[in-house]
PQR file of N, CA, C, O and H, with PARSE charges and radii, in Angstrom:
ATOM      1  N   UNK A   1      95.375 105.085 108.170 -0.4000 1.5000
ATOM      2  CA  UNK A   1      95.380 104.557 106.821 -0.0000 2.0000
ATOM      3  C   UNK A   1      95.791 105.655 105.846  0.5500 1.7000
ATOM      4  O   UNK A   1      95.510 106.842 106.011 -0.5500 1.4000
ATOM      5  N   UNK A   2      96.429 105.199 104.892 -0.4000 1.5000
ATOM      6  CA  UNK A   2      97.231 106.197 103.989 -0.0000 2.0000
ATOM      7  C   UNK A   2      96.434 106.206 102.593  0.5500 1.7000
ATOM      8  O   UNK A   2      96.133 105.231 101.905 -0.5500 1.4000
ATOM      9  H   UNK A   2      96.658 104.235 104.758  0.4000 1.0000
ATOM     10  N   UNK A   3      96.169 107.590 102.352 -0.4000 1.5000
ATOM     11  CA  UNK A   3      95.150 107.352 100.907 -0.0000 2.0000
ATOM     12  C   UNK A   3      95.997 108.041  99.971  0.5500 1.7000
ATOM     13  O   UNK A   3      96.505 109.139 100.198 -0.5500 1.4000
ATOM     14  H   UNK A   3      96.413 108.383 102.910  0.4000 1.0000
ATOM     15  N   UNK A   4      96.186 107.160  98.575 -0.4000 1.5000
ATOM     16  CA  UNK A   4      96.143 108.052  97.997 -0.0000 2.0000
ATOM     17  C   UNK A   4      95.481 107.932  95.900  0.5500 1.7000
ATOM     18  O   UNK A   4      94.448 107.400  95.492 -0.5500 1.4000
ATOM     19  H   UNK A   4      95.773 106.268  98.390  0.4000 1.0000
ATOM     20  N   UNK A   5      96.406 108.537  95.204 -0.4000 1.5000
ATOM     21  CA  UNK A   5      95.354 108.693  94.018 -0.0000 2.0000
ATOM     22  C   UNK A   5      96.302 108.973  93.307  0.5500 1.7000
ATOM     23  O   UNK A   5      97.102 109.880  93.535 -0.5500 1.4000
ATOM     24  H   UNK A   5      97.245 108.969  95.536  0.4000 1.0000
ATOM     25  N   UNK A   6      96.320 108.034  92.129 -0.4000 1.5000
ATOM     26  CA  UNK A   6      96.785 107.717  90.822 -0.0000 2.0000
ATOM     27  C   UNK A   6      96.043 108.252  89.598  0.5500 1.7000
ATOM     28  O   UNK A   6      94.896 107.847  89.408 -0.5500 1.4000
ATOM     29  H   UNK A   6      95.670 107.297  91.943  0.4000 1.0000
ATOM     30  N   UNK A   7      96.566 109.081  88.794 -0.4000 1.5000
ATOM     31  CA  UNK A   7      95.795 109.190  87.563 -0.0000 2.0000
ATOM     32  C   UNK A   7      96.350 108.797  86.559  0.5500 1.7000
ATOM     33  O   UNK A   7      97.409 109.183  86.065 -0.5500 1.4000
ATOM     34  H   UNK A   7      97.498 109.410  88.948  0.4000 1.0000
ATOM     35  N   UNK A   8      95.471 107.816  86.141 -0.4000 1.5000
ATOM     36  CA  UNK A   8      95.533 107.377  84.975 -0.0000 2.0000
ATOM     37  C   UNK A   8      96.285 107.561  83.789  0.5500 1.7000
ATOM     38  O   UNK A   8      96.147 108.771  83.603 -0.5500 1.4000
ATOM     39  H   UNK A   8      94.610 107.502  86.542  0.4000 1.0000
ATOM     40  N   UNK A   9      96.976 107.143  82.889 -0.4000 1.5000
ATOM     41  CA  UNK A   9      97.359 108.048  81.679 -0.0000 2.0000
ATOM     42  C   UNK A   9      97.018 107.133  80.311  0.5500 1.7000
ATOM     43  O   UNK A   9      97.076 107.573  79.163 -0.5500 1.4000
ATOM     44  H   UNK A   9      97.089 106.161  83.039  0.4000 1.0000
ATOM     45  N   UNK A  10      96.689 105.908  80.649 -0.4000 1.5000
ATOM     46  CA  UNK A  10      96.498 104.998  79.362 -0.0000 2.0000
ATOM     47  C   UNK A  10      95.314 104.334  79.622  0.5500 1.7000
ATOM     48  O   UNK A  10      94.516 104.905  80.365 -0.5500 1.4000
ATOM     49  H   UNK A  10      96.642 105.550  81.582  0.4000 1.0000
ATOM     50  N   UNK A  11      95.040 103.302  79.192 -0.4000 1.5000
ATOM     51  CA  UNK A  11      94.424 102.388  79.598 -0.0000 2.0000
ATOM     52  C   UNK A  11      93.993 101.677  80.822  0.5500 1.7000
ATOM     53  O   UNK A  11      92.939 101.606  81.455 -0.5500 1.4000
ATOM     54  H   UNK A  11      95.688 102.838  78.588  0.4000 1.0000
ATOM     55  N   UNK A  12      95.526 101.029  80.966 -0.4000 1.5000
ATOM     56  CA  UNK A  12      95.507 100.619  82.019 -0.0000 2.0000
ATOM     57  C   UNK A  12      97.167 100.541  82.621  0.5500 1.7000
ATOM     58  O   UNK A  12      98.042 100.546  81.755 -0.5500 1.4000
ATOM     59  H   UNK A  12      96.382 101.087  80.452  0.4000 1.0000
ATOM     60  N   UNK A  13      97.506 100.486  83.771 -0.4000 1.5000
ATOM     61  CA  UNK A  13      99.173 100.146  84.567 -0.0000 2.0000
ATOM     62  C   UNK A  13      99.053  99.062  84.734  0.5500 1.7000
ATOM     63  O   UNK A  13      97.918  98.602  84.616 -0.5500 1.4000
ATOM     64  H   UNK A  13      96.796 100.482  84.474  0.4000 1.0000
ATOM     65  N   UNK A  14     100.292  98.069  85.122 -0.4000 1.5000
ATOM     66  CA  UNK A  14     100.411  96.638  85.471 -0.0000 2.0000
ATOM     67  C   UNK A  14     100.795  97.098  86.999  0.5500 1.7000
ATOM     68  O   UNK A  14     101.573  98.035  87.174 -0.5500 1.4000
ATOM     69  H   UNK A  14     101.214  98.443  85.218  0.4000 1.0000
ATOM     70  N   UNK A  15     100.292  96.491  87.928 -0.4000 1.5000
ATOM     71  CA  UNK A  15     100.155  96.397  89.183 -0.0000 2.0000
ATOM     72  C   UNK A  15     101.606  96.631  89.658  0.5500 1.7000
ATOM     73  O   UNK A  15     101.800  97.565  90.438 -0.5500 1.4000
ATOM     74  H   UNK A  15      99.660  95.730  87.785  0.4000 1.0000
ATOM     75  N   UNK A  16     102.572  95.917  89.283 -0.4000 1.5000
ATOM     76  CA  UNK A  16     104.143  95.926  89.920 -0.0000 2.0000
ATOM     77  C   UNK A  16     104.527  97.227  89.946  0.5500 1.7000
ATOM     78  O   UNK A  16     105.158  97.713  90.885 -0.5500 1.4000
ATOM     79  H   UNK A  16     102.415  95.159  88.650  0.4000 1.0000
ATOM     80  N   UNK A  17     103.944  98.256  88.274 -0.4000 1.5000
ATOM     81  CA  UNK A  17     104.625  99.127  88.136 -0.0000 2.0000
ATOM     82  C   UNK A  17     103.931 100.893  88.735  0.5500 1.7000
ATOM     83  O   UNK A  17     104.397 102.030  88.672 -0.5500 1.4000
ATOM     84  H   UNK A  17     103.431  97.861  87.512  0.4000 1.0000
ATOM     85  N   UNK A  18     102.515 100.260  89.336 -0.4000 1.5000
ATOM     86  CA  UNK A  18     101.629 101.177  90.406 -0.0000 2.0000
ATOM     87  C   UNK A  18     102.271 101.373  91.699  0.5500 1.7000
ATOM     88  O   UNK A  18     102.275 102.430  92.328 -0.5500 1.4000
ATOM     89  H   UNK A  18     102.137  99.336  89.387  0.4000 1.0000
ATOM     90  N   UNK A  19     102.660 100.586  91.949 -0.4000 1.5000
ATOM     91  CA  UNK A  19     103.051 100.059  93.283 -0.0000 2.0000
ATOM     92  C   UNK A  19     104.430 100.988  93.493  0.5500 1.7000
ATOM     93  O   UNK A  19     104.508 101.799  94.416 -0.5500 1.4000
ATOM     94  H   UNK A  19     102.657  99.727  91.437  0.4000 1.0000
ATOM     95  N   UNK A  20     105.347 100.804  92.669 -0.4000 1.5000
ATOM     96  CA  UNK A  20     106.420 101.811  92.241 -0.0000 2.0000
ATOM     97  C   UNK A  20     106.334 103.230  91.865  0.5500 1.7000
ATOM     98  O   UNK A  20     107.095 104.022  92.420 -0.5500 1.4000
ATOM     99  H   UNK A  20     105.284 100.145  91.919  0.4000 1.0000
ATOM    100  N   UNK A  21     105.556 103.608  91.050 -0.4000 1.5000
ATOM    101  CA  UNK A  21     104.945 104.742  90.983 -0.0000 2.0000
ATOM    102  C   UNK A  21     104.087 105.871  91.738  0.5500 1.7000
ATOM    103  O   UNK A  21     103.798 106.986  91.303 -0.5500 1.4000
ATOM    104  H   UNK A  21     104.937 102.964  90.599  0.4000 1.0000
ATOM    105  N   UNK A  22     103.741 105.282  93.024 -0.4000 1.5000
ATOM    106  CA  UNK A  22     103.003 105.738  93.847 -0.0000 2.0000
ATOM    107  C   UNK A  22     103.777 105.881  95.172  0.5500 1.7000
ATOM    108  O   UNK A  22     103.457 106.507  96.183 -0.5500 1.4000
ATOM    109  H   UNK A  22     103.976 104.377  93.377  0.4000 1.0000
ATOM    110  N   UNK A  23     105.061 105.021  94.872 -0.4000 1.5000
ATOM    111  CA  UNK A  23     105.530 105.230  96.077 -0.0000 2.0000
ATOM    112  C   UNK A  23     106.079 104.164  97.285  0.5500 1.7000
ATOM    113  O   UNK A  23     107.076 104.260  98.001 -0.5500 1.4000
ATOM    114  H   UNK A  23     105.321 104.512  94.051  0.4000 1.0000
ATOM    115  N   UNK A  24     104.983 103.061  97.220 -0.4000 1.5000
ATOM    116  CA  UNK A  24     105.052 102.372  97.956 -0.0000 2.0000
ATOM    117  C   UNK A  24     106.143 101.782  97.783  0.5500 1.7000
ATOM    118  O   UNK A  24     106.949 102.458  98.421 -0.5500 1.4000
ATOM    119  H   UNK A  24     104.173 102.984  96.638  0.4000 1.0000
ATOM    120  N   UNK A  25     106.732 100.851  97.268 -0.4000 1.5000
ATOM    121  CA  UNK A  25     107.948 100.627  97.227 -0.0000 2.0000
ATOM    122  C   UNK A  25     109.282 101.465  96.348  0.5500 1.7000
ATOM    123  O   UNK A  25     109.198 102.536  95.747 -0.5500 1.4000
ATOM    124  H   UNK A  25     106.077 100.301  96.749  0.4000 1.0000
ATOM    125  N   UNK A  26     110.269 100.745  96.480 -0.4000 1.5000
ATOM    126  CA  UNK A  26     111.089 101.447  95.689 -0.0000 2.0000
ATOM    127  C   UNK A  26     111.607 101.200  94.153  0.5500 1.7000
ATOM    128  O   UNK A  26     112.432 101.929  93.601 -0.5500 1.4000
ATOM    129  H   UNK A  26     110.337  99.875  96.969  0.4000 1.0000
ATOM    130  N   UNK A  27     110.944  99.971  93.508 -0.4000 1.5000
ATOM    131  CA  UNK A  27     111.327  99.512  92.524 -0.0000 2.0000
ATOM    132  C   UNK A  27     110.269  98.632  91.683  0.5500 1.7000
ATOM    133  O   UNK A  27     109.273  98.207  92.269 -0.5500 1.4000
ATOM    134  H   UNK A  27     110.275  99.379  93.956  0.4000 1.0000
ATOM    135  N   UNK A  28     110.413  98.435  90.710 -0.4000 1.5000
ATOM    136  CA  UNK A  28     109.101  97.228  89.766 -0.0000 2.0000
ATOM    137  C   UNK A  28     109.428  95.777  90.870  0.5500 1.7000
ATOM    138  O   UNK A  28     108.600  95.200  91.575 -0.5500 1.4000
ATOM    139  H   UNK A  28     111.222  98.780  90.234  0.4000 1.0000
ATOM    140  N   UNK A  29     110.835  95.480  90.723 -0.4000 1.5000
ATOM    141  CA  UNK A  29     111.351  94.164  91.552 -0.0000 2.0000
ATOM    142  C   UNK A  29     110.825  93.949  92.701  0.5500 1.7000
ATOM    143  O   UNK A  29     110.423  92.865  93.125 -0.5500 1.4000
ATOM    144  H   UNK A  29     111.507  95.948  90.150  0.4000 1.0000
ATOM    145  N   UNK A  30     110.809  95.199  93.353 -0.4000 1.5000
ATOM    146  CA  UNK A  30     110.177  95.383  94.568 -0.0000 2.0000
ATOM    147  C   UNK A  30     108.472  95.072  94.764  0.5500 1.7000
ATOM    148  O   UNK A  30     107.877  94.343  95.557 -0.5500 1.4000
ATOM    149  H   UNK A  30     111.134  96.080  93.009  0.4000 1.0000
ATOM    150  N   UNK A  31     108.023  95.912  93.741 -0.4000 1.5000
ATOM    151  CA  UNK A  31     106.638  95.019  93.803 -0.0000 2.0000
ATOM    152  C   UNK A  31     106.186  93.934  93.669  0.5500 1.7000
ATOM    153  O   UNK A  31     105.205  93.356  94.137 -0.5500 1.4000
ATOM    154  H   UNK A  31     108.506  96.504  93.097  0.4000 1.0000
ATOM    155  N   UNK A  32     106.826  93.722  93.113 -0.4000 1.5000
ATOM    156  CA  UNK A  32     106.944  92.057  92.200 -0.0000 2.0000
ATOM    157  C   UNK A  32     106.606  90.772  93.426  0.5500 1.7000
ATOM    158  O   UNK A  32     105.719  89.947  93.647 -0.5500 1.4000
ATOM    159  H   UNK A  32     107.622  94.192  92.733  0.4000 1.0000
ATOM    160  N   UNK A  33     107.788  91.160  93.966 -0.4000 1.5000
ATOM    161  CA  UNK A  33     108.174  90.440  95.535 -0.0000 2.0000
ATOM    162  C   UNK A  33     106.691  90.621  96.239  0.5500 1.7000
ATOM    163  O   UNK A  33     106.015  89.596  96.320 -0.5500 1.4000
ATOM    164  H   UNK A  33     108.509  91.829  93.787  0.4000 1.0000
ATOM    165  N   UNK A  34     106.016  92.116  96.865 -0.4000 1.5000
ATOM    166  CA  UNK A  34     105.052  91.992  97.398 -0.0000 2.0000
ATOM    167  C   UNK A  34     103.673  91.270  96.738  0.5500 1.7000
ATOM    168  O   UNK A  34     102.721  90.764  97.332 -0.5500 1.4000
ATOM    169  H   UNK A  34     106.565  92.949  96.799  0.4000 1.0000
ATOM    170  N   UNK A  35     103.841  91.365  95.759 -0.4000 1.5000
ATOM    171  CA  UNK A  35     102.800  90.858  95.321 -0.0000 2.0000
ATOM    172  C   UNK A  35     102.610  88.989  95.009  0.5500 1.7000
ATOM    173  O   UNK A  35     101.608  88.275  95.027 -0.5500 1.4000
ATOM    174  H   UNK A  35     104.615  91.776  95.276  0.4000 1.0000
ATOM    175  N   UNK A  36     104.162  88.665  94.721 -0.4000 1.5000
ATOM    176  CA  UNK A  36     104.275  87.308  94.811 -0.0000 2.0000
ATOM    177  C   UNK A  36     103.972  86.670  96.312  0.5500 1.7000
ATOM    178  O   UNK A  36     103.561  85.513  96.401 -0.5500 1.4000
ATOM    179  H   UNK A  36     104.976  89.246  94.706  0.4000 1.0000
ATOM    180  N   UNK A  37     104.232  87.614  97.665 -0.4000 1.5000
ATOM    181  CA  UNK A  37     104.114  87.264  98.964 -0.0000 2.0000
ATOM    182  C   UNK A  37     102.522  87.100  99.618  0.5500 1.7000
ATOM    183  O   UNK A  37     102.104  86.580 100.653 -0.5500 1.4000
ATOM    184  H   UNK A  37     104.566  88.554  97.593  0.4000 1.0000
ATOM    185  N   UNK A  38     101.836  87.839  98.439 -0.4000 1.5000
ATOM    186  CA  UNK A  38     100.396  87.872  98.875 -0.0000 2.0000
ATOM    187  C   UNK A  38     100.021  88.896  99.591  0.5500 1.7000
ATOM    188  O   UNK A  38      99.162  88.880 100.473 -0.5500 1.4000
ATOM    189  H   UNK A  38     102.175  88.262  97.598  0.4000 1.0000
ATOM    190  N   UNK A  39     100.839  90.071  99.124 -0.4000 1.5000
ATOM    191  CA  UNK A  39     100.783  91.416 100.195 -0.0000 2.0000
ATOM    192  C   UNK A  39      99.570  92.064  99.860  0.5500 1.7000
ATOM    193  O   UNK A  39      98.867  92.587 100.725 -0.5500 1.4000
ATOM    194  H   UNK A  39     101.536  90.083  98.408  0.4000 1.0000
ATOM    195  N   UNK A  40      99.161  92.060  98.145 -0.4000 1.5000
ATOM    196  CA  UNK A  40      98.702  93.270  97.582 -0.0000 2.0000
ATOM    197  C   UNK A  40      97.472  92.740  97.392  0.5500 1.7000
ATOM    198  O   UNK A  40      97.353  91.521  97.269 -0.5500 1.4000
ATOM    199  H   UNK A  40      99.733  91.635  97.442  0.4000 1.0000
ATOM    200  N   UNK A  41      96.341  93.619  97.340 -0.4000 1.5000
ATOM    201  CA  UNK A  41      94.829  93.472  97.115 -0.0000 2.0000
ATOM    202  C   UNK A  41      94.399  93.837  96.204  0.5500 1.7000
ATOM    203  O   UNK A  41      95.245  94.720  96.339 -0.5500 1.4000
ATOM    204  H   UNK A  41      96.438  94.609  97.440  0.4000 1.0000
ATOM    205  N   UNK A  42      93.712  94.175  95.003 -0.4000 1.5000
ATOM    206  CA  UNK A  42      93.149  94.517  93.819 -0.0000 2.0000
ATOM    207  C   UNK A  42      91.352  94.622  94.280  0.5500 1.7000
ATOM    208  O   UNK A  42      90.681  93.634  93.983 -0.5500 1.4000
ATOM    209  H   UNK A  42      93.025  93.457  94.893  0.4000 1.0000
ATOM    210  N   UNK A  43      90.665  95.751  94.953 -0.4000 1.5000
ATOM    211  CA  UNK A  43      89.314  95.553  94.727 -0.0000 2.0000
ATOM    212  C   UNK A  43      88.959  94.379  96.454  0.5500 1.7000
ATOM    213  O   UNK A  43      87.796  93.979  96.497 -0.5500 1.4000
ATOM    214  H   UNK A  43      91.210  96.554  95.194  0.4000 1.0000
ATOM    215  N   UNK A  44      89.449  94.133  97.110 -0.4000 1.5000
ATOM    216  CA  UNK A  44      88.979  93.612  98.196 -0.0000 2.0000
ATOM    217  C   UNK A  44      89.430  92.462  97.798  0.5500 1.7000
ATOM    218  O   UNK A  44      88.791  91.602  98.405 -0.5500 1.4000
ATOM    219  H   UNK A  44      90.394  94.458  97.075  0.4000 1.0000
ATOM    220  N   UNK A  45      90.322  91.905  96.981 -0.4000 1.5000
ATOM    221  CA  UNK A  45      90.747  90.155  96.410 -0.0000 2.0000
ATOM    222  C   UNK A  45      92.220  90.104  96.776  0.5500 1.7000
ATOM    223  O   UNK A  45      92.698  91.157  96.353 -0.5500 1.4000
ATOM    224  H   UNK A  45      90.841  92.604  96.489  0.4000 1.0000
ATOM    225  N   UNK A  46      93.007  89.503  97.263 -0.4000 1.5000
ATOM    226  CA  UNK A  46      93.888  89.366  96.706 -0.0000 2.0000
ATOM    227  C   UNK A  46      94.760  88.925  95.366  0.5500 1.7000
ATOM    228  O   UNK A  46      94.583  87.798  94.903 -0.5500 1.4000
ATOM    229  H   UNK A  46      92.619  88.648  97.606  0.4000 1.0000
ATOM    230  N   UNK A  47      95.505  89.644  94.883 -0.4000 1.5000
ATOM    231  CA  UNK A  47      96.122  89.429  93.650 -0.0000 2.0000
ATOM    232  C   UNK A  47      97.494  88.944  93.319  0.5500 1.7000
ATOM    233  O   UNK A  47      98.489  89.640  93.525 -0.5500 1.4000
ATOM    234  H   UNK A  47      95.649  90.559  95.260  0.4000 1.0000
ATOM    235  N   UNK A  48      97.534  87.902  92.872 -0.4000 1.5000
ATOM    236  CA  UNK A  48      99.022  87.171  92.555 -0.0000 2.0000
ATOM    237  C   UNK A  48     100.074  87.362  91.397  0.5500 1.7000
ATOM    238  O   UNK A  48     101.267  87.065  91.441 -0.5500 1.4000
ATOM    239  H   UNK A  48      96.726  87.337  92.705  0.4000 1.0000
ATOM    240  N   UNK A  49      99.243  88.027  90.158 -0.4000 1.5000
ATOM    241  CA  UNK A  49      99.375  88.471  89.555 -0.0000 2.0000
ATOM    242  C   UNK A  49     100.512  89.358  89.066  0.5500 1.7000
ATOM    243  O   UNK A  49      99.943  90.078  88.246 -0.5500 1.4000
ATOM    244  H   UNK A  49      98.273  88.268  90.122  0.4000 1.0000
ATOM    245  N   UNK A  50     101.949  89.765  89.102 -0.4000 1.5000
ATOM    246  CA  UNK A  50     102.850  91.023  89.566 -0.0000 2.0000
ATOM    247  C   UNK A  50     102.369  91.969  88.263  0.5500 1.7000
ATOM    248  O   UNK A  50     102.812  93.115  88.178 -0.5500 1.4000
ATOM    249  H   UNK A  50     102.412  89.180  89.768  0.4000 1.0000
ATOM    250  N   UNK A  51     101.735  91.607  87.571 -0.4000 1.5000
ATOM    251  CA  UNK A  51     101.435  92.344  86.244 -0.0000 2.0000
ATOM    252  C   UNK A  51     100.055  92.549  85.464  0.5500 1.7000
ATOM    253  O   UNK A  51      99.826  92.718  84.267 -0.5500 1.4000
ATOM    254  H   UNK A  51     101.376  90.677  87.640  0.4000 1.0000
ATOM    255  N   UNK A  52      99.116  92.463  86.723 -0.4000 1.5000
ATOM    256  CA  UNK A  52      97.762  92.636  86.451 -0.0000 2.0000
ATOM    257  C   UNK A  52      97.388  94.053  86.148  0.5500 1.7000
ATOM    258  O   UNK A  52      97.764  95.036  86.788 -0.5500 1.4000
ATOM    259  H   UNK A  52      99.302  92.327  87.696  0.4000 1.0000
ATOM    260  N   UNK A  53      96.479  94.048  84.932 -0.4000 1.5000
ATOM    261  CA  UNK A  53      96.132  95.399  84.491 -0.0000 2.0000
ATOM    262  C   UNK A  53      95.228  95.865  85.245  0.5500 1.7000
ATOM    263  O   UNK A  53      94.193  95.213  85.390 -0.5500 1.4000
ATOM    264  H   UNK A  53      96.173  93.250  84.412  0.4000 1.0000
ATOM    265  N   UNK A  54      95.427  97.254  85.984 -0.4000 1.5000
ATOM    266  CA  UNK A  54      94.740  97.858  86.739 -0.0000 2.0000
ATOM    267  C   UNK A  54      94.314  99.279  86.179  0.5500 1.7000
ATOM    268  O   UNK A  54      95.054 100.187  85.800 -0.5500 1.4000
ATOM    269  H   UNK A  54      96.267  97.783  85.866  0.4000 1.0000
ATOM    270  N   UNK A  55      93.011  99.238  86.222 -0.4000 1.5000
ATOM    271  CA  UNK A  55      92.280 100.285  85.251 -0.0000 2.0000
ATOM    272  C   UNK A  55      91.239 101.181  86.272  0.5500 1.7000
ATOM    273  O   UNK A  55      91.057 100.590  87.336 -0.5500 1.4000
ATOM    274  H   UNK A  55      92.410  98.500  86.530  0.4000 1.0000
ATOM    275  N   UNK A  56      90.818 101.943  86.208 -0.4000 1.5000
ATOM    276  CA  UNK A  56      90.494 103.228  86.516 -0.0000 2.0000
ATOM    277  C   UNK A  56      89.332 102.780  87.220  0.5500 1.7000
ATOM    278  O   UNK A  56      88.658 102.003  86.544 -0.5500 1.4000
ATOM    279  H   UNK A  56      90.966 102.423  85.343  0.4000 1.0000
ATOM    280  N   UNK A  57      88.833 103.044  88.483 -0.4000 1.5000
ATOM    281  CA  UNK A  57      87.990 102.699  89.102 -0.0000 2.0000
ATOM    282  C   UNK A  57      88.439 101.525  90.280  0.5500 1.7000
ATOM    283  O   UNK A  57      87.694 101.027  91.124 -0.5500 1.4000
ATOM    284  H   UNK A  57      89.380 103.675  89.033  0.4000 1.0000
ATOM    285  N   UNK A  58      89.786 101.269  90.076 -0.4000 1.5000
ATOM    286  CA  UNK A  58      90.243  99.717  90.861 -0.0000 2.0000
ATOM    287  C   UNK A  58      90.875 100.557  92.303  0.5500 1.7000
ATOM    288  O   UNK A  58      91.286 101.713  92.195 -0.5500 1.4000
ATOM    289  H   UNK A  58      90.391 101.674  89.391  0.4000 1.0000
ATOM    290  N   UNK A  59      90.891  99.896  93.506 -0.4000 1.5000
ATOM    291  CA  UNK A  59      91.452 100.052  94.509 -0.0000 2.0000
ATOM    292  C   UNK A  59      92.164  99.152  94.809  0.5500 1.7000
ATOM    293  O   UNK A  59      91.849  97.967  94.915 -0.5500 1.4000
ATOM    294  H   UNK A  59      90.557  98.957  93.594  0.4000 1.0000
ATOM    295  N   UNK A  60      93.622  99.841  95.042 -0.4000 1.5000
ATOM    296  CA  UNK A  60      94.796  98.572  95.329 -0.0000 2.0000
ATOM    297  C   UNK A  60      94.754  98.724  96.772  0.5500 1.7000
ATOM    298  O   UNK A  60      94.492  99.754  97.393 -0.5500 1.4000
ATOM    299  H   UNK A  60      93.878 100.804  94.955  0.4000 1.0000
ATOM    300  N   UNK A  61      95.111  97.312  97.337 -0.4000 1.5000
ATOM    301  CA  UNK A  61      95.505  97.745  99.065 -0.0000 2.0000
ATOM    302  C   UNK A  61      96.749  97.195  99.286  0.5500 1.7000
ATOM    303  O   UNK A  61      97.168  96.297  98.556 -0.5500 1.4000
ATOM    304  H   UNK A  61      95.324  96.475  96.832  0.4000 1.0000
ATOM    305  N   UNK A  62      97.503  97.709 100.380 -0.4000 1.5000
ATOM    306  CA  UNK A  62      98.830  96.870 100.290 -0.0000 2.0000
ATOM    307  C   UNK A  62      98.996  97.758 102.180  0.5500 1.7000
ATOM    308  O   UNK A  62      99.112  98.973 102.341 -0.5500 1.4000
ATOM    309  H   UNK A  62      97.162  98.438 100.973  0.4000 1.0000
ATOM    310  N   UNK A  63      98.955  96.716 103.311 -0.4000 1.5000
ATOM    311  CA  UNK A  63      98.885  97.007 104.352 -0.0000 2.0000
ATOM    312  C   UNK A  63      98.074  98.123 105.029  0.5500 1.7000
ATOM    313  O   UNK A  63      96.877  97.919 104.830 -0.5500 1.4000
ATOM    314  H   UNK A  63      98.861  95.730 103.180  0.4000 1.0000
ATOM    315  N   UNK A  64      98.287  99.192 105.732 -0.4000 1.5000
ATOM    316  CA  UNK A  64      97.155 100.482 105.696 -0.0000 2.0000
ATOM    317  C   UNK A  64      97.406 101.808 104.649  0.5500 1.7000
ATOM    318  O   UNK A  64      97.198 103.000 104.876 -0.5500 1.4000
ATOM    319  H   UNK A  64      99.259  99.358 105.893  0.4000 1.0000
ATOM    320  N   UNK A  65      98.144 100.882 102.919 -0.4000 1.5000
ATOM    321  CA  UNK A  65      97.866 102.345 102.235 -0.0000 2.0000
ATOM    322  C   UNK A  65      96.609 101.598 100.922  0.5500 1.7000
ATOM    323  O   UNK A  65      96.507 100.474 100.431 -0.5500 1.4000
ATOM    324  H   UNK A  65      98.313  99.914 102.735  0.4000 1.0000
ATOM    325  N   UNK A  66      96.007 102.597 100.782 -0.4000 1.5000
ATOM    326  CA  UNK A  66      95.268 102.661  99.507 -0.0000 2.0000
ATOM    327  C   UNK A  66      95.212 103.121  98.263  0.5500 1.7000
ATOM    328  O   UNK A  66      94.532 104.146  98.221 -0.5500 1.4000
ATOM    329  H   UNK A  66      96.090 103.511 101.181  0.4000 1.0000
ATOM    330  N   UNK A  67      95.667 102.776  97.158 -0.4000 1.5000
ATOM    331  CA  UNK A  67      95.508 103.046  96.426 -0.0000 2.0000
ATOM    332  C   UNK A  67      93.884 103.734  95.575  0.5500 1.7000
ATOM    333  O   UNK A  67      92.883 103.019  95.610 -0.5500 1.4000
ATOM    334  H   UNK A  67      96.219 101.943  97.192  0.4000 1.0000
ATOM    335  N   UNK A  68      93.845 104.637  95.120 -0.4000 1.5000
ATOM    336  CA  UNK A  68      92.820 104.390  94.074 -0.0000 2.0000
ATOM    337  C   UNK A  68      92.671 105.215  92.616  0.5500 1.7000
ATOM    338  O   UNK A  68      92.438 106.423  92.586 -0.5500 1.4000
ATOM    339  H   UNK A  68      94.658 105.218  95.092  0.4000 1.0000
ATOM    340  N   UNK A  69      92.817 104.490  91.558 -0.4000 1.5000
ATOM    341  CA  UNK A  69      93.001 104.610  90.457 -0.0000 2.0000
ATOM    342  C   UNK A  69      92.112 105.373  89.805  0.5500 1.7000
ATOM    343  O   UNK A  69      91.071 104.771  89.543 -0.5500 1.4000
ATOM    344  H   UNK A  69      93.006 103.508  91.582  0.4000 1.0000
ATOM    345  N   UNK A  70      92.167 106.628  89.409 -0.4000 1.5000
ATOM    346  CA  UNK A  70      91.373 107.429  88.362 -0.0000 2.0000
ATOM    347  C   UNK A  70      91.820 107.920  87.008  0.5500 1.7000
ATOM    348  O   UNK A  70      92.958 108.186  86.624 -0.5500 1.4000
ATOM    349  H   UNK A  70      93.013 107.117  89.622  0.4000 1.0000
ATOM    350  N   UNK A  71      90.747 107.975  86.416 -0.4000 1.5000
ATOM    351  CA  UNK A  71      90.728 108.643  84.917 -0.0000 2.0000
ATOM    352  C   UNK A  71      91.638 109.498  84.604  0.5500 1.7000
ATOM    353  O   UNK A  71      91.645 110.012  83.486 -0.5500 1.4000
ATOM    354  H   UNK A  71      89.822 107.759  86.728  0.4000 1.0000
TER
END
């Protein structure tokens, strides 16, 4: 399993554009897609969302990598 760690810089990121930023894919479009497919997890839920605000304390999952979002 692949960990890794996002810091924060605002408020909050929209999920499509975490997903891009971290690596996992290669583009916002790109997330977009996984997340419309039902790939991505928010917190142990799945999330449908391509633009859900994800705020500091949240764990994204998306196959065996992890996200987790800090301050």
């Amino acid at each position: 399993m692949q960990r890794l760690e996002f810091q924060l810089r605002g408020e909050f990121i929209e999920l499509c554009n975490l997903l891009k930023l971290t690596g996992v894919c290669d583009s916002g479009g790109a997330g977009k897609a996984l997340v419309a497919e039902g790939l991505v997890s928010v917190d142990g839920k799945v999330e449908s969302r391509k633009t859900a605000k994800i705020r500091a304390g949240q764990v994204v999952s998306l196959g065996d990598v992890r996200i987790r979002v800090l301050v």
